[in-house]
BATOR-806701 format. One record per residue (C-alpha): residue in one letter; chain; residue number from 1; x, y, z. Coordinates in steps of 0.25 Angstrom, whole numbers. Layout:
BATOR-806701
> aa/ch/i/xx/yy/zz
> a/A/NUM/X/Y/Z
...
END
This chain:
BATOR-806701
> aa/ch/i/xx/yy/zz
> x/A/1/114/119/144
> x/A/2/111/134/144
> x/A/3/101/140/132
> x/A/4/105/152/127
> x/A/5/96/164/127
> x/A/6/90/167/115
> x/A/7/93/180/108
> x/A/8/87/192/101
> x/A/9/83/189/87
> x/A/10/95/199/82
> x/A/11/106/192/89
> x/A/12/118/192/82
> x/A/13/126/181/90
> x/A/14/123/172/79
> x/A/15/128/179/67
> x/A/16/140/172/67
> x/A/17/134/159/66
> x/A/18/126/162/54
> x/A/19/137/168/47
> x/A/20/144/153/47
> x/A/21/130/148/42
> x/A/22/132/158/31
> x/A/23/117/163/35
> x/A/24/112/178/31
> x/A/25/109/183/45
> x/A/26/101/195/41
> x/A/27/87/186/40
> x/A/28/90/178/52
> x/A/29/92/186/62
> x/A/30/79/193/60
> x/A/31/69/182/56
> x/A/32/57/180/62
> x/A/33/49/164/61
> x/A/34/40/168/51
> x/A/35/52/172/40
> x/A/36/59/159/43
> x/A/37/46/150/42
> x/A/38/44/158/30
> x/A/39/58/159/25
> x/A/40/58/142/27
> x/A/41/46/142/19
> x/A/42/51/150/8
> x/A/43/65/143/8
> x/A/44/71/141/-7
> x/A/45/85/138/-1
> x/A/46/86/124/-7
> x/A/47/79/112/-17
> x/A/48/71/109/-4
> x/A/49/63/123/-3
> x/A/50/51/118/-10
> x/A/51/49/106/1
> x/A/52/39/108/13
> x/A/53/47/116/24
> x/A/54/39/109/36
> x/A/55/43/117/49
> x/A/56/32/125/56
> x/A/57/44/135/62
> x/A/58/36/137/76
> x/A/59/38/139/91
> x/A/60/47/150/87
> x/A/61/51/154/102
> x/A/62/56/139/105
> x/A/63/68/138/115
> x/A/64/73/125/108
> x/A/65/74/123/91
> x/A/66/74/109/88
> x/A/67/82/109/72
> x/A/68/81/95/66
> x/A/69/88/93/53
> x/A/70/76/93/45
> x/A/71/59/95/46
> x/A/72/55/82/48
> x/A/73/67/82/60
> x/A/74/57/91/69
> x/A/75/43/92/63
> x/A/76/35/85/74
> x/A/77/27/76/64
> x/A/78/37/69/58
> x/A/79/45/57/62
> x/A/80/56/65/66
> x/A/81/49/76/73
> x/A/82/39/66/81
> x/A/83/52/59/87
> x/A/84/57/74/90
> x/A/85/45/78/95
> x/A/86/43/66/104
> x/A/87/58/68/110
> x/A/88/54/83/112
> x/A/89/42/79/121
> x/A/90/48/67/129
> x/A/91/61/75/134
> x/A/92/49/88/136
> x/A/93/54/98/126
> x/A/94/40/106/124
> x/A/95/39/110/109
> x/A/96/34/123/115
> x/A/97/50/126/117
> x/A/98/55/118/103
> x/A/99/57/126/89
> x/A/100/56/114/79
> x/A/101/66/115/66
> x/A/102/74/110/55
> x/A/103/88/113/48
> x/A/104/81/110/34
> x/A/105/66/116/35
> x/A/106/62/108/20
> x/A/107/59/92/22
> x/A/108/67/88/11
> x/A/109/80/99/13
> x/A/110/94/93/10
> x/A/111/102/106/13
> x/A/112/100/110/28
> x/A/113/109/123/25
> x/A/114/98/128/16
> x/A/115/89/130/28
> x/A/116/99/132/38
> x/A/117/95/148/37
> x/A/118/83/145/40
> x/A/119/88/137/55
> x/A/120/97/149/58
> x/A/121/84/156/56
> x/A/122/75/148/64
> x/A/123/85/148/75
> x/A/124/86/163/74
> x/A/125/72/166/76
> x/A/126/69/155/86
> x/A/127/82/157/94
> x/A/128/81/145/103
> x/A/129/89/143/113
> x/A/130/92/129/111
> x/A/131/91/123/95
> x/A/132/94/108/95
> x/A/133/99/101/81
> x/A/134/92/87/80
> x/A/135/104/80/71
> x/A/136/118/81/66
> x/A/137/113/88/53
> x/A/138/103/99/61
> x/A/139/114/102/71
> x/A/140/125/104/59
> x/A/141/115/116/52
> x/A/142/118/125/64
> x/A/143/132/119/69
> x/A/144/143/114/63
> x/A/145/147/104/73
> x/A/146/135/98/80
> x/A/147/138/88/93
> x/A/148/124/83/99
> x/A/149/122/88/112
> x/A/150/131/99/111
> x/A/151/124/115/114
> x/A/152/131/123/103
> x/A/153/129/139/103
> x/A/154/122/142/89
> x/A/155/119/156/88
> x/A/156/110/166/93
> x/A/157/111/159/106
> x/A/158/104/147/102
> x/A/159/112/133/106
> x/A/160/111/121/97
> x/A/161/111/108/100
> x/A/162/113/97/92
> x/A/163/105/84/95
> x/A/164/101/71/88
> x/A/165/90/71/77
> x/A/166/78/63/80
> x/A/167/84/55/67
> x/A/168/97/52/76
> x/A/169/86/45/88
> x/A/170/78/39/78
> x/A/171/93/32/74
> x/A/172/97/28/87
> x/A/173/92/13/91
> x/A/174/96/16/105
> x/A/175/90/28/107
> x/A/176/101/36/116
> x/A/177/100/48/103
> x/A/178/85/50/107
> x/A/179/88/48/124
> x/A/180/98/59/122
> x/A/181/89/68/113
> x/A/182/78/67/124
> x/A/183/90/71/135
> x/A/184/93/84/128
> x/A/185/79/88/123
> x/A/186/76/84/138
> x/A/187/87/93/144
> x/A/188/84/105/134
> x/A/189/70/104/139
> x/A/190/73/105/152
> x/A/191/82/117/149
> x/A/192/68/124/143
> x/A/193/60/121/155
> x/A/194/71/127/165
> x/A/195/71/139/155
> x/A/196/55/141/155
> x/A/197/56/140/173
> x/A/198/67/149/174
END
């Protein structure tokens, strides 16, 4: 697997792509972390605006962005995010390298397109060069036909992948959906070491 190169931050490759979103473009391509925590923080785009928006929106300059489909998928002191976490460190993905995220950013959200601005956003100004999707409903906010395990160009040069949720290994009784996450993580981990030595 080759990862693109991250891009400049007024890249126009993926103006097209966010057109189909249906997206304005002008704000995204020139925001900075700080507009989108606060833009996330400020958010009245649906009934869940006034529930707590969880995500701390840190290690800005990450090669990987892990996207789950809610908070609780990916923040590290839940359920969820403990299992996460614990895959992370066994296959040796450093968190050093791993931008932490969510489709909906409120707890409670039950429209993911309401916030999906707010992802194209994130992915914009971290431009990783790898964003992996954790579940069916994670991977379908940035593509229309997600197939686990399969390296799709997004935009601006970022691939996605689409994965299994920590929710899909809890699932699994015979635990092939959390030896083949381990396999990939392990594998994109090795990828980022070989990047770091060369």
């Amino acid at each position: 697997m080759a990862f693109a190169v991250p891009l400049s931050p007024h890249d126009t490759d993926d103006v097209p792509f966010l057109d189909m979103l249906n997206i304005p473009i002008a704000g995204l391509l020139s925001a900075r972390h700080g507009e989108i925590r606060k833009n996330i923080i400020n958010c009245q785009a649906c009934f869940s605006c006034q529930l707590t928006k969880p995500l701390s929106l840190h290690n800005e300059e990450a090669r990987i962005m892990i996207i789950g489909e809610r908070p609780d998928d990916v923040m590290l002191d839940t359920e969820m995010g403990m299992a996460l976490s614990t895959l992370l460190q066994s296959s040796q993905l450093s968190l050093k390298d791993v931008y932490l995220t969510s489709v909906t950013k409120c707890i409670e959200a039950m429209d993911p397109t309401r916030c999906q601005h707010h992802l194209v956003a994130e992915l914009l100004t971290v431009r990783p060069l790898l964003a992996i999707a954790l579940g069916y409903n994670a991977s379908l906010a940035l593509t229309p036909q997600p197939a686990v395990g399969s390296y799709i160009p997004l935009f601006a040069k970022i691939t996605l992948l689409p994965t299994y949720s920590m929710r899909d290994v809890e699932a699994d009784n015979t635990g092939q959906v959390k030896q083949y996450l381990l396999g990939q993580f392990s594998y994109i981990a090795q990828q980022i070491r070989e990047m770091k030595t060369a």
